[in-house]
Structure formats: C-alpha cells, structure tokens
PyMOL Python script that loads the backbone (N, CA, C, O; Angstrom):
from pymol import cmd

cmd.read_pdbstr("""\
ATOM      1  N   UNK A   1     -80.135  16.705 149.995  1.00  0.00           N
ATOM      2  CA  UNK A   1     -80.268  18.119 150.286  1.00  0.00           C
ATOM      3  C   UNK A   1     -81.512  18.285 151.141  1.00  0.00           C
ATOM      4  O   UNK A   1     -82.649  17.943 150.816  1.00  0.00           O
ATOM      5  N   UNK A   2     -81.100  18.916 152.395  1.00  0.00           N
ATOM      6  CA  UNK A   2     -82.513  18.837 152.965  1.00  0.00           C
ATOM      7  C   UNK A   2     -82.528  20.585 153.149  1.00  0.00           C
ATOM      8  O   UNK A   2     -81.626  21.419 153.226  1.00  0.00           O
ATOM      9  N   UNK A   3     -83.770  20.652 153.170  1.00  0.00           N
ATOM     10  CA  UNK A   3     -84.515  22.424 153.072  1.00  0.00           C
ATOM     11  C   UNK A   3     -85.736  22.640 154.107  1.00  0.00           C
ATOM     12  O   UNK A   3     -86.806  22.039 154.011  1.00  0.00           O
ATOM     13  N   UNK A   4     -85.407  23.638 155.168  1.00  0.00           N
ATOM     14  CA  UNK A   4     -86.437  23.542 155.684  1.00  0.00           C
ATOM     15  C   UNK A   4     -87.315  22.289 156.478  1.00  0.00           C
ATOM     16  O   UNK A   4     -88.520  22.147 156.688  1.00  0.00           O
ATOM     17  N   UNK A   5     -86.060  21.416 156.829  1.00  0.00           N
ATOM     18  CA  UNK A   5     -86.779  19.848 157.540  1.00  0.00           C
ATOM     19  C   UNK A   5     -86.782  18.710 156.671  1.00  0.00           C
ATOM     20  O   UNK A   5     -86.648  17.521 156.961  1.00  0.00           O
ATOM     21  N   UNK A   6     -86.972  19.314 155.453  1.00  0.00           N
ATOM     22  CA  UNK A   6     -87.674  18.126 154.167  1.00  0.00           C
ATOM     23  C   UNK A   6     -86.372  17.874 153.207  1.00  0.00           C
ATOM     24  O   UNK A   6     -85.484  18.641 152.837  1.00  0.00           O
ATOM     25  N   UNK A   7     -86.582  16.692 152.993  1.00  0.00           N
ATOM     26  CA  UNK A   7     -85.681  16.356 152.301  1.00  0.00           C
ATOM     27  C   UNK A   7     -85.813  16.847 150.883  1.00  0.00           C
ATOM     28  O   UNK A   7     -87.017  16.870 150.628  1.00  0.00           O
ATOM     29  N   UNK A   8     -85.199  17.196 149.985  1.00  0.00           N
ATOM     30  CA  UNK A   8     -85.526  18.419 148.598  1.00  0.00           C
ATOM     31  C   UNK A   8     -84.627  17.908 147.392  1.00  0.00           C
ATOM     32  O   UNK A   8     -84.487  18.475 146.308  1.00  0.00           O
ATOM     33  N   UNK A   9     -84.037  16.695 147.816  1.00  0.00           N
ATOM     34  CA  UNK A   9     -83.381  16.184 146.727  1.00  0.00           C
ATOM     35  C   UNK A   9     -82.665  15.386 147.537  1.00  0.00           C
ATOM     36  O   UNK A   9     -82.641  15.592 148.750  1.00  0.00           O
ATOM     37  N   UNK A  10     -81.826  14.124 146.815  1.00  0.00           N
ATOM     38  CA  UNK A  10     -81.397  12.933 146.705  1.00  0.00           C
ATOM     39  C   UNK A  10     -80.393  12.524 145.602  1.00  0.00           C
ATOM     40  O   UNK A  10     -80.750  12.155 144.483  1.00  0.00           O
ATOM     41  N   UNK A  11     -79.171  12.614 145.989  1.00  0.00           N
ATOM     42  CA  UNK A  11     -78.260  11.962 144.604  1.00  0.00           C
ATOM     43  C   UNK A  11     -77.299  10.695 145.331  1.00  0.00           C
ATOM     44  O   UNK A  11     -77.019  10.831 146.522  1.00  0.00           O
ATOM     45  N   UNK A  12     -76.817   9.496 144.602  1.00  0.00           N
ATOM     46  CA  UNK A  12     -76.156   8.861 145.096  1.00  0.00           C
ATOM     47  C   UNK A  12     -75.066   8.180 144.213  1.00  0.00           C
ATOM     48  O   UNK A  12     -75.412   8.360 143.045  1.00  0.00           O
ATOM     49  N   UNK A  13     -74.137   7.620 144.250  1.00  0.00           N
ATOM     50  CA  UNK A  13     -72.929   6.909 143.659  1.00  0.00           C
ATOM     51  C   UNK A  13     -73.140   5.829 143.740  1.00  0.00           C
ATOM     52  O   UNK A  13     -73.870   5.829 144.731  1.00  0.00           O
ATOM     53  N   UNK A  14     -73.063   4.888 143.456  1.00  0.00           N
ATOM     54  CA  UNK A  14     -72.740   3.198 143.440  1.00  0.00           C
ATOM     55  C   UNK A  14     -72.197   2.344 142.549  1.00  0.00           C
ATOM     56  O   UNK A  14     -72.206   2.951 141.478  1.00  0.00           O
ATOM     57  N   UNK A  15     -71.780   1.390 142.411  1.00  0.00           N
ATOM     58  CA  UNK A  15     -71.434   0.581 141.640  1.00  0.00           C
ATOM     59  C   UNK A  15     -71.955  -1.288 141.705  1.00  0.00           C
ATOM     60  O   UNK A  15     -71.575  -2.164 142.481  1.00  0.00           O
ATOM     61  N   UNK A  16     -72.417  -1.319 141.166  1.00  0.00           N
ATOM     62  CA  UNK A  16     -73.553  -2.390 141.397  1.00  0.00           C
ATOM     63  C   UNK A  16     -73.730  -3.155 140.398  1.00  0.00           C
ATOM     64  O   UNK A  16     -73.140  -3.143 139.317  1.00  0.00           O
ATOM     65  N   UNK A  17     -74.756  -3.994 140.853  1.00  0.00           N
ATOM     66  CA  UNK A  17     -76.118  -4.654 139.630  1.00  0.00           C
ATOM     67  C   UNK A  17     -76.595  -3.517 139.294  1.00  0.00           C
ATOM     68  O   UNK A  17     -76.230  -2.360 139.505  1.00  0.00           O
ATOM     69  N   UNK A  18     -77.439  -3.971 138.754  1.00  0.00           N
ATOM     70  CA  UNK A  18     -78.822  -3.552 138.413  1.00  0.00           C
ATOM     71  C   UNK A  18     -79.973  -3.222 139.417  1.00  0.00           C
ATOM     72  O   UNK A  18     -80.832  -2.377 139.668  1.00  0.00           O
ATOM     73  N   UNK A  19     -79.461  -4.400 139.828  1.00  0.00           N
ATOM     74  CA  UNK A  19     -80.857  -4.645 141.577  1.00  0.00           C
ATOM     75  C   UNK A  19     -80.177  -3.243 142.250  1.00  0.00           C
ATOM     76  O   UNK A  19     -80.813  -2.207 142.440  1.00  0.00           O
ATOM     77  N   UNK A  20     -78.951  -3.413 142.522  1.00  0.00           N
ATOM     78  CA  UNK A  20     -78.891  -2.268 143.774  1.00  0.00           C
ATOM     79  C   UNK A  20     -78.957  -0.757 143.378  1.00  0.00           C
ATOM     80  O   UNK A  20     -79.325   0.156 144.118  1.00  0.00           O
ATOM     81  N   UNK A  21     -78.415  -0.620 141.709  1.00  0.00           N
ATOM     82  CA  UNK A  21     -78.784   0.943 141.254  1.00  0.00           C
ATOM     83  C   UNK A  21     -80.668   1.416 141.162  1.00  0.00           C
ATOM     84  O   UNK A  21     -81.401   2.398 141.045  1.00  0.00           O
ATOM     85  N   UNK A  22     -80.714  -0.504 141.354  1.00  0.00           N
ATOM     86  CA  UNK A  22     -82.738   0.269 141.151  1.00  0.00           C
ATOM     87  C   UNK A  22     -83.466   0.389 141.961  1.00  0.00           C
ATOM     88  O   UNK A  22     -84.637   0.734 141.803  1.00  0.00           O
ATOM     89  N   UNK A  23     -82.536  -0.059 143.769  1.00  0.00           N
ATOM     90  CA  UNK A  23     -83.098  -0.222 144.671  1.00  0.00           C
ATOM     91  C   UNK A  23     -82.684   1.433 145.077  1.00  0.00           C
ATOM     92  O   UNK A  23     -83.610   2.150 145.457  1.00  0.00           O
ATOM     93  N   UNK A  24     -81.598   1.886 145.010  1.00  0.00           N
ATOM     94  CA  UNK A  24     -80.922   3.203 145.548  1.00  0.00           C
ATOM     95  C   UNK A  24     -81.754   4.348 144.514  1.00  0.00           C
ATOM     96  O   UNK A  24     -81.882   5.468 145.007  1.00  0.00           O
ATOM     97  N   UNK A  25     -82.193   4.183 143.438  1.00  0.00           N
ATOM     98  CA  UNK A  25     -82.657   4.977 142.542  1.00  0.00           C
ATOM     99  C   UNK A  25     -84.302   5.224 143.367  1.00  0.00           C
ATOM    100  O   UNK A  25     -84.797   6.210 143.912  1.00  0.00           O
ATOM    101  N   UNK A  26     -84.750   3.965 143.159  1.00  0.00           N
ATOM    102  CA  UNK A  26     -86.333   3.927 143.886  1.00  0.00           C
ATOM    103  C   UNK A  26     -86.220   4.737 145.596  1.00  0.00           C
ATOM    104  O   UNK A  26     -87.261   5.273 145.977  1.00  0.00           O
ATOM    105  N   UNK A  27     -85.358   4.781 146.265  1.00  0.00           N
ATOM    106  CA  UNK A  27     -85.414   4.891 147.539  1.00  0.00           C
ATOM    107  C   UNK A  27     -85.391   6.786 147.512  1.00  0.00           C
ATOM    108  O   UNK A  27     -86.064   7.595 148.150  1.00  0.00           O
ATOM    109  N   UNK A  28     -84.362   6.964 146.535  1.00  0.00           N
ATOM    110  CA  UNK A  28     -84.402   8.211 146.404  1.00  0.00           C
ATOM    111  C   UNK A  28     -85.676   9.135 145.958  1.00  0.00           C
ATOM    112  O   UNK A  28     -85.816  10.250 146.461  1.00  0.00           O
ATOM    113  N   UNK A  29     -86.372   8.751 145.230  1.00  0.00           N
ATOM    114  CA  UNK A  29     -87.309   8.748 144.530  1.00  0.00           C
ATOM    115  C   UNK A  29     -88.390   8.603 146.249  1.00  0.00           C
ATOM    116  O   UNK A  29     -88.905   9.472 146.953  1.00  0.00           O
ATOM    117  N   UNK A  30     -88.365   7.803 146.308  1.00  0.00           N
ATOM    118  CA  UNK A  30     -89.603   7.603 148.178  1.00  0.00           C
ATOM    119  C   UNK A  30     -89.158   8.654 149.106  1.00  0.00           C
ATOM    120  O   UNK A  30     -90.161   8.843 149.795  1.00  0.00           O
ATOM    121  N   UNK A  31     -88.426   9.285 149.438  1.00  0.00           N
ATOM    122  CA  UNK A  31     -87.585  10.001 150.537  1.00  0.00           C
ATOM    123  C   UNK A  31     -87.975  11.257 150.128  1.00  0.00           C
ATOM    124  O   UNK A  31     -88.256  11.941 151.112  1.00  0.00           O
ATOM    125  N   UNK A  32     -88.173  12.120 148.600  1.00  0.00           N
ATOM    126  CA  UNK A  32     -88.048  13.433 148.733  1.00  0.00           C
ATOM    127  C   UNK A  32     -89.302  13.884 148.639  1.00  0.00           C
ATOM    128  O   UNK A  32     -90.161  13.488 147.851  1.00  0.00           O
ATOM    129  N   UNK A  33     -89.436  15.048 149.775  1.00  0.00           N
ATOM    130  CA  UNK A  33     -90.440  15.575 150.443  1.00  0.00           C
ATOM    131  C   UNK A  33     -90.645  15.178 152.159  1.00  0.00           C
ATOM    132  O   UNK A  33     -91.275  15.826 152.995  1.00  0.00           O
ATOM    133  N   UNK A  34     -89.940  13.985 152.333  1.00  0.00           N
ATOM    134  CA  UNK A  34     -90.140  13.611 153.271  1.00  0.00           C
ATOM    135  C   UNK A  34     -89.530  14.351 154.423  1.00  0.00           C
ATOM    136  O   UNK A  34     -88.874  15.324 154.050  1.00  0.00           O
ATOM    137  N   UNK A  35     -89.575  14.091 156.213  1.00  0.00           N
ATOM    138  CA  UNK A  35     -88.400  14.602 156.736  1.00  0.00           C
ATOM    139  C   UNK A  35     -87.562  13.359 157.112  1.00  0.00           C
ATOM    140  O   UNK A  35     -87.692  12.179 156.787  1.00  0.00           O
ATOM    141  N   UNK A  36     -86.584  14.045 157.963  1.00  0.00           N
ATOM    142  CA  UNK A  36     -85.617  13.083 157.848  1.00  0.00           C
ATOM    143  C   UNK A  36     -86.010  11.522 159.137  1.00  0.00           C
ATOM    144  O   UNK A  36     -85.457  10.424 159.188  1.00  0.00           O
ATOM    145  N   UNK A  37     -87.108  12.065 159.961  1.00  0.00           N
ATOM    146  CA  UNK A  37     -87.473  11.247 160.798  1.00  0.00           C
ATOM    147  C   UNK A  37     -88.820   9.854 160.032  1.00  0.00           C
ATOM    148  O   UNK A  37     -89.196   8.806 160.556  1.00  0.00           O
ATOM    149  N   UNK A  38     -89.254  10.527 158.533  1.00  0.00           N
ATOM    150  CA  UNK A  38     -89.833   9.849 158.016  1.00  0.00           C
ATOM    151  C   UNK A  38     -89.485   9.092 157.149  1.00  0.00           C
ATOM    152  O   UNK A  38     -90.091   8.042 156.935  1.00  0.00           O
ATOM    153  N   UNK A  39     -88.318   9.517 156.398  1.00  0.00           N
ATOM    154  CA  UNK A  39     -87.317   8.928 155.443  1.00  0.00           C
ATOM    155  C   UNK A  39     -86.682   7.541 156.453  1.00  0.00           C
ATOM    156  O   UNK A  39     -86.315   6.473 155.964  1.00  0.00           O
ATOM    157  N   UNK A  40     -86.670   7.771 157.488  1.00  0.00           N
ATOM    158  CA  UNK A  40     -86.191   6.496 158.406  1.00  0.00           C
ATOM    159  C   UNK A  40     -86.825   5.344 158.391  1.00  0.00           C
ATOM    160  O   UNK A  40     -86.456   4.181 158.554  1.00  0.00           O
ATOM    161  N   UNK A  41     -88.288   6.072 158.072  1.00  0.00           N
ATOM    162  CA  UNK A  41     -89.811   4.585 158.370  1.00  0.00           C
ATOM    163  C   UNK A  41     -89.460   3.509 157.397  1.00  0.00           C
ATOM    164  O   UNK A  41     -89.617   2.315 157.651  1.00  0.00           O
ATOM    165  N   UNK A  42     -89.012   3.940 156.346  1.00  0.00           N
ATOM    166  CA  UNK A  42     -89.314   3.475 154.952  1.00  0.00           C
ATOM    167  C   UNK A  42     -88.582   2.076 155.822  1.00  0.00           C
ATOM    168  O   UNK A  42     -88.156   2.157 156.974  1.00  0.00           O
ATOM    169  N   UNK A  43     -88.563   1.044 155.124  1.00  0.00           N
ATOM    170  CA  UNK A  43     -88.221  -0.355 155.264  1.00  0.00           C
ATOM    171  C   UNK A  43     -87.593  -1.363 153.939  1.00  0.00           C
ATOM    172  O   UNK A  43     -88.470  -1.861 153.232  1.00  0.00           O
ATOM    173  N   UNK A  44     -86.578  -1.586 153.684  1.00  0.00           N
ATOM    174  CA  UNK A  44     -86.326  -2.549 152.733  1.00  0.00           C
ATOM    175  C   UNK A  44     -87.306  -2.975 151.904  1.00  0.00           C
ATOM    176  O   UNK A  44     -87.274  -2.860 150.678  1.00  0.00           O
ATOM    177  N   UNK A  45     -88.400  -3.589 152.701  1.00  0.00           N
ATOM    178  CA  UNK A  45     -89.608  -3.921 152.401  1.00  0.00           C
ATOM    179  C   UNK A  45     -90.370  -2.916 151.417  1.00  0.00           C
ATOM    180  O   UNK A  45     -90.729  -3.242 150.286  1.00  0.00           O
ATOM    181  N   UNK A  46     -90.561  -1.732 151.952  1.00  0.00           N
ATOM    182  CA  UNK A  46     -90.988  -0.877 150.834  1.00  0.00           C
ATOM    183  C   UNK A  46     -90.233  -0.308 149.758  1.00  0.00           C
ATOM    184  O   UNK A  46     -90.687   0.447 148.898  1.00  0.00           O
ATOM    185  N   UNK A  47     -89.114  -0.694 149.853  1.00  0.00           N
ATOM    186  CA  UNK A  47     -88.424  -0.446 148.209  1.00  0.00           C
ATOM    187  C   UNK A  47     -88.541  -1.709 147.360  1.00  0.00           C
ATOM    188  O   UNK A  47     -88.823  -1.634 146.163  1.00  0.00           O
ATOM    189  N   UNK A  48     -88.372  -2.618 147.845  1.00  0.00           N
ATOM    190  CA  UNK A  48     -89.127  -3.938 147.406  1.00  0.00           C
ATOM    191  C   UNK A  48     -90.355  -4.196 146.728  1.00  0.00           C
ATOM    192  O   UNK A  48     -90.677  -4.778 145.692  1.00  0.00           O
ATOM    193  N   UNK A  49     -91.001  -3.512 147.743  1.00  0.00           N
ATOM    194  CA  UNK A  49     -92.560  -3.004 147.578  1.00  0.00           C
ATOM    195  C   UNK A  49     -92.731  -2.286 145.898  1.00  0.00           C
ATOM    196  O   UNK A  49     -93.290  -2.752 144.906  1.00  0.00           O
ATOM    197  N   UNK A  50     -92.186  -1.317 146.048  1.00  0.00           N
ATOM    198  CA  UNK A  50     -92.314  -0.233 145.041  1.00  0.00           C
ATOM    199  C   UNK A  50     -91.622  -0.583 143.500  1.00  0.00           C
ATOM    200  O   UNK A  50     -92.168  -0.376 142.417  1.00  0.00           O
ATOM    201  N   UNK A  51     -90.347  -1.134 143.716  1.00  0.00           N
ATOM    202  CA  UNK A  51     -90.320  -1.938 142.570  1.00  0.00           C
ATOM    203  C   UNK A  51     -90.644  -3.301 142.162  1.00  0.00           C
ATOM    204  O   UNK A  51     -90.036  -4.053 141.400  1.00  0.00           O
ATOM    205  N   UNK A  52     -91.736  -3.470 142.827  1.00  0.00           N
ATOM    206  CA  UNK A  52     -92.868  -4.514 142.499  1.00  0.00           C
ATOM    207  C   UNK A  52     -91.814  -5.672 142.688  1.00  0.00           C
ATOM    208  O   UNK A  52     -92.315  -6.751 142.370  1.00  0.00           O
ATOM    209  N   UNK A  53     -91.076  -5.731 142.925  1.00  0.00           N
ATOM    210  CA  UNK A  53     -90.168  -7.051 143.362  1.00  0.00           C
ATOM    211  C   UNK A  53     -88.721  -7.099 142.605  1.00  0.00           C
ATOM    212  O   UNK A  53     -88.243  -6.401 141.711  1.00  0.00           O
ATOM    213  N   UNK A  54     -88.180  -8.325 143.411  1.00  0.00           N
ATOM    214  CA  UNK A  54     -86.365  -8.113 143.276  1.00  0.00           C
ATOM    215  C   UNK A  54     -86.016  -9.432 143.226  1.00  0.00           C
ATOM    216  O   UNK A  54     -86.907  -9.962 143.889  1.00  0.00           O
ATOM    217  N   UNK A  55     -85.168 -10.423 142.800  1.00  0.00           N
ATOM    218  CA  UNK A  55     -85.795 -11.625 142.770  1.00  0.00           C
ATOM    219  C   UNK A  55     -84.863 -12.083 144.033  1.00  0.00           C
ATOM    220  O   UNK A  55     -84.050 -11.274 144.481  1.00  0.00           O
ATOM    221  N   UNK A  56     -84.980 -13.294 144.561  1.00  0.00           N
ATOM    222  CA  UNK A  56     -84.671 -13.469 146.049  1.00  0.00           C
ATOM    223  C   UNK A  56     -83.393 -13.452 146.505  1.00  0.00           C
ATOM    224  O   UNK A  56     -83.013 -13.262 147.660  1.00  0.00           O
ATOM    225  N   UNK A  57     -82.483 -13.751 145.120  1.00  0.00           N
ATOM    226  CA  UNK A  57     -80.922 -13.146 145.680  1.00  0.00           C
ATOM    227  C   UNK A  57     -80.547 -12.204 145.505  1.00  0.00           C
ATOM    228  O   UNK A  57     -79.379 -11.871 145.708  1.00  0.00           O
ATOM    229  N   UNK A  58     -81.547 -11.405 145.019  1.00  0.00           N
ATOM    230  CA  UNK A  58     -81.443  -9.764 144.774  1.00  0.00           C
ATOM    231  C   UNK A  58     -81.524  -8.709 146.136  1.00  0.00           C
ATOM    232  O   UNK A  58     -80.941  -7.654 146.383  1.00  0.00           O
ATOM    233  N   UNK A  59     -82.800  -9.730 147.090  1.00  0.00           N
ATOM    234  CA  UNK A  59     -83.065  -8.872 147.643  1.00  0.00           C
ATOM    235  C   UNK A  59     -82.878  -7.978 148.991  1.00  0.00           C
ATOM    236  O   UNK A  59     -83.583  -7.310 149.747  1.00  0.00           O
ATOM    237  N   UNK A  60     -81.234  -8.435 148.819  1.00  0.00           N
ATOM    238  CA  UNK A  60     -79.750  -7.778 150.096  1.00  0.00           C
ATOM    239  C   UNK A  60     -79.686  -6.424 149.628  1.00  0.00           C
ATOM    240  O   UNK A  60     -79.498  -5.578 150.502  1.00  0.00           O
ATOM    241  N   UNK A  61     -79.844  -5.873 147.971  1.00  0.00           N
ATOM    242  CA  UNK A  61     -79.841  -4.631 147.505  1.00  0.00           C
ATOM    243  C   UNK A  61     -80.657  -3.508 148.134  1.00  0.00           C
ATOM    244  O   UNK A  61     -80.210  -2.361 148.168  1.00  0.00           O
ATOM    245  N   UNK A  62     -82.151  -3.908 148.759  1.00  0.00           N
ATOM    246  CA  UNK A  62     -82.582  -2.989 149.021  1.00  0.00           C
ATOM    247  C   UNK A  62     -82.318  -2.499 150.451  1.00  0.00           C
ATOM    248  O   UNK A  62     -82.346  -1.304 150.744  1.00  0.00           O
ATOM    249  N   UNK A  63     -82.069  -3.450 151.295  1.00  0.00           N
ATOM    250  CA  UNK A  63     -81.512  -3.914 152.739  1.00  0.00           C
ATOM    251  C   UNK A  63     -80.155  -2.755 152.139  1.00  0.00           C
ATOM    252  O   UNK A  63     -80.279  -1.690 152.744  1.00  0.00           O
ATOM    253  N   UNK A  64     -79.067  -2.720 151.236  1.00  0.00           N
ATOM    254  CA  UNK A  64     -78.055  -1.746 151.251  1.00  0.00           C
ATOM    255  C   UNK A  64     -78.314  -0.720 151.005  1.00  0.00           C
ATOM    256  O   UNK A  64     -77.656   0.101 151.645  1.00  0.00           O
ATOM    257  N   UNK A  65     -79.217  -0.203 150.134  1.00  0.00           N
ATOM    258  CA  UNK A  65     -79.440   1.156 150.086  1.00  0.00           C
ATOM    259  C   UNK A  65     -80.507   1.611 151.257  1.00  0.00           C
ATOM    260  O   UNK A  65     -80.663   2.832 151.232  1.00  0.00           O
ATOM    261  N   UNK A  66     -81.235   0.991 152.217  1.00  0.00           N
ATOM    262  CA  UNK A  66     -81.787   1.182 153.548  1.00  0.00           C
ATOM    263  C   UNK A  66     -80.488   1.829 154.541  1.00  0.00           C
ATOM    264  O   UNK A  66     -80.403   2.913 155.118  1.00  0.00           O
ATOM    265  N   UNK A  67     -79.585   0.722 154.466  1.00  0.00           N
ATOM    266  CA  UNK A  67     -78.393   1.409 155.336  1.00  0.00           C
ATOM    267  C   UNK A  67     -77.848   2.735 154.688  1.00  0.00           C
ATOM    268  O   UNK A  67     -77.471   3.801 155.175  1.00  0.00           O
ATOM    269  N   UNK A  68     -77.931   2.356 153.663  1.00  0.00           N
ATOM    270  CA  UNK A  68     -77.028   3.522 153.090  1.00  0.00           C
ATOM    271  C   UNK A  68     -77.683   5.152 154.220  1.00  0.00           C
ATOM    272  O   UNK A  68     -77.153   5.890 155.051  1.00  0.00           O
ATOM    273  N   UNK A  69     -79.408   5.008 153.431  1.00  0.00           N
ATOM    274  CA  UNK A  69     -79.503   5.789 153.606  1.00  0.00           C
ATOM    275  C   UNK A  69     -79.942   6.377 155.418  1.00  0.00           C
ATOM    276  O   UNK A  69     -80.689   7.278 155.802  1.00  0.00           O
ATOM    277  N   UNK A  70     -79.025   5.320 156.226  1.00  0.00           N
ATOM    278  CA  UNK A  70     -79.902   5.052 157.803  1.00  0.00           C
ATOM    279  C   UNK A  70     -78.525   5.993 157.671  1.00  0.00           C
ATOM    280  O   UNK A  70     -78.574   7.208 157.862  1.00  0.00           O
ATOM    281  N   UNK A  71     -77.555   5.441 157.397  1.00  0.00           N
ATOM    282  CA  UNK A  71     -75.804   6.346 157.316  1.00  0.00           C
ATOM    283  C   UNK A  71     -75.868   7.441 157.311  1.00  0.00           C
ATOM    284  O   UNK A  71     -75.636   8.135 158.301  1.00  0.00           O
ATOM    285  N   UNK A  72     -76.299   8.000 155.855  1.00  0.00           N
ATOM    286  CA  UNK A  72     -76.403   9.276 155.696  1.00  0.00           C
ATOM    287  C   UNK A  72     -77.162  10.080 156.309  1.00  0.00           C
ATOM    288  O   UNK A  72     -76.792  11.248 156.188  1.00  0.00           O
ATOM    289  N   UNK A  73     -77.895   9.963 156.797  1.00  0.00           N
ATOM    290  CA  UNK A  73     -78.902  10.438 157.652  1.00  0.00           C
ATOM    291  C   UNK A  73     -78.342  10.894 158.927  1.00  0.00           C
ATOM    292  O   UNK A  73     -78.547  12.085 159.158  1.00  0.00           O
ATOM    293  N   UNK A  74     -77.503  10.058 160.057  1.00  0.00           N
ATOM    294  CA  UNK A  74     -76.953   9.929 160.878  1.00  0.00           C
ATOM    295  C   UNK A  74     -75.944  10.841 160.576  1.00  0.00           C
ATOM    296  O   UNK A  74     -76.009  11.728 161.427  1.00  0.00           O
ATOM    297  N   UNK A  75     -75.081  11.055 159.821  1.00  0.00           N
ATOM    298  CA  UNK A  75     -74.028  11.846 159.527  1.00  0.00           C
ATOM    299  C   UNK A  75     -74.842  12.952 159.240  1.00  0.00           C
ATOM    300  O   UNK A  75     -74.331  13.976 159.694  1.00  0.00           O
ATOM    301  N   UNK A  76     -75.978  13.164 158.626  1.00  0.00           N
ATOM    302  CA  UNK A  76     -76.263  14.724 158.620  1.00  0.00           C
ATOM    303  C   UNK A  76     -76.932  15.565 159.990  1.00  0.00           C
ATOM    304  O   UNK A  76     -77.099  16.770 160.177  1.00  0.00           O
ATOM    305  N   UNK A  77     -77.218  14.418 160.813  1.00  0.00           N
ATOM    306  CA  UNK A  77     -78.184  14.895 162.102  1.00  0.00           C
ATOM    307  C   UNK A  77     -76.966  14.941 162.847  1.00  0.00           C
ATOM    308  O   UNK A  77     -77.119  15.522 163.921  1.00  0.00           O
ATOM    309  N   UNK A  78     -75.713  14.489 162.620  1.00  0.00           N
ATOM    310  CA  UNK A  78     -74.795  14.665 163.666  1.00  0.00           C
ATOM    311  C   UNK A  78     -73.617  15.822 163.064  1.00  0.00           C
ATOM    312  O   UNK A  78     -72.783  16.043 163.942  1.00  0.00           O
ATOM    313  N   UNK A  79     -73.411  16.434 162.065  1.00  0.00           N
ATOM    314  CA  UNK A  79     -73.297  17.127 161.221  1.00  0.00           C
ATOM    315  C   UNK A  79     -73.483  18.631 161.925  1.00  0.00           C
ATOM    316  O   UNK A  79     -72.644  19.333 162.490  1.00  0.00           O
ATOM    317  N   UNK A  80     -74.824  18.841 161.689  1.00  0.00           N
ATOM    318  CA  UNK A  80     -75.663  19.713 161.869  1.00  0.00           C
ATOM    319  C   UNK A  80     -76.356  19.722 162.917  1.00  0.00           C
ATOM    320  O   UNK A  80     -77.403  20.370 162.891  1.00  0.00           O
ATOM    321  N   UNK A  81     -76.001  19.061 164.050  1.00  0.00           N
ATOM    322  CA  UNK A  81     -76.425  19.096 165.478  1.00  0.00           C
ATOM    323  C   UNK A  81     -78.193  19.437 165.913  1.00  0.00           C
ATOM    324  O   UNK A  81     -78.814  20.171 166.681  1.00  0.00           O
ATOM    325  N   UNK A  82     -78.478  18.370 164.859  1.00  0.00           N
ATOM    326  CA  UNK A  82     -79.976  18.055 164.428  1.00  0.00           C
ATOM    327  C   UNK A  82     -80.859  17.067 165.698  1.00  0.00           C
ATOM    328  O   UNK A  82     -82.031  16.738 165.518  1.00  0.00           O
TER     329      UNK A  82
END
""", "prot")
cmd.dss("prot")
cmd.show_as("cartoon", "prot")
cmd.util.cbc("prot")
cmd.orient("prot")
C-alpha cells in the first residue's frame, strides 16, 4: 500500500521454507516508510544482513523476495503511470 509516495504497508503470500517466509517477512518489515525508488536500493544482501544470516543454500530466498519485490514495484509504477 503506498500513501502519499511512501510505502504504508506490505503484505505477501508464499509458500516456502522457512528461509524464504523470513526473508519476505524481513523485507517487508525494511520497505515501510520507504519510497518506492528507495525500497529498490535494498539488496539481497541487506535482508541477509538483517536477519543476521541464512545459511548458504538458503541464501537464493532472499535474492526471491528481492525480485519479488523489484515485480511488484514495476507493476505498481506501471499501474499507476508513476
């Protein structure tokens, strides 16, 4: 949900591990407040980051919820003729 530029909330679906509901959970969690040109910066790396680590075959999960949210993003700026 974005308000005013900023992103104001975050919900998502998945079906997963563990790794990828905690990578999509954490990302959501980094993104709100943000705008949508800053929500872009974020990097695999910093969801990684933030849940202090993922163990090394884990760590394609955060790389998917990055796309996820490069996707959604794209669909709302093209959406809304952003």
């Amino acid at each position: 949900k974005v308000e005013k530029g900023r992103i104001v909330d975050c919900k998502f679906k998945t079906w997963g591990c563990a790794s990828a509901i905690s990578s999509m959970s954490m990302l959501s969690e980094m993104i709100k407040g943000k705008t949508l040109d800053e929500a872009l910066k974020i990097k695999p790396k910093d969801i990684t980051g933030n849940l202090e680590g993922l163990p090394p075959h884990k760590v394609h999960c955060s790389v998917l919820s990055f796309k996820a949210l490069r996707e959604a993003i794209e669909k709302y700026k093209e959406k809304n003729k952003f």
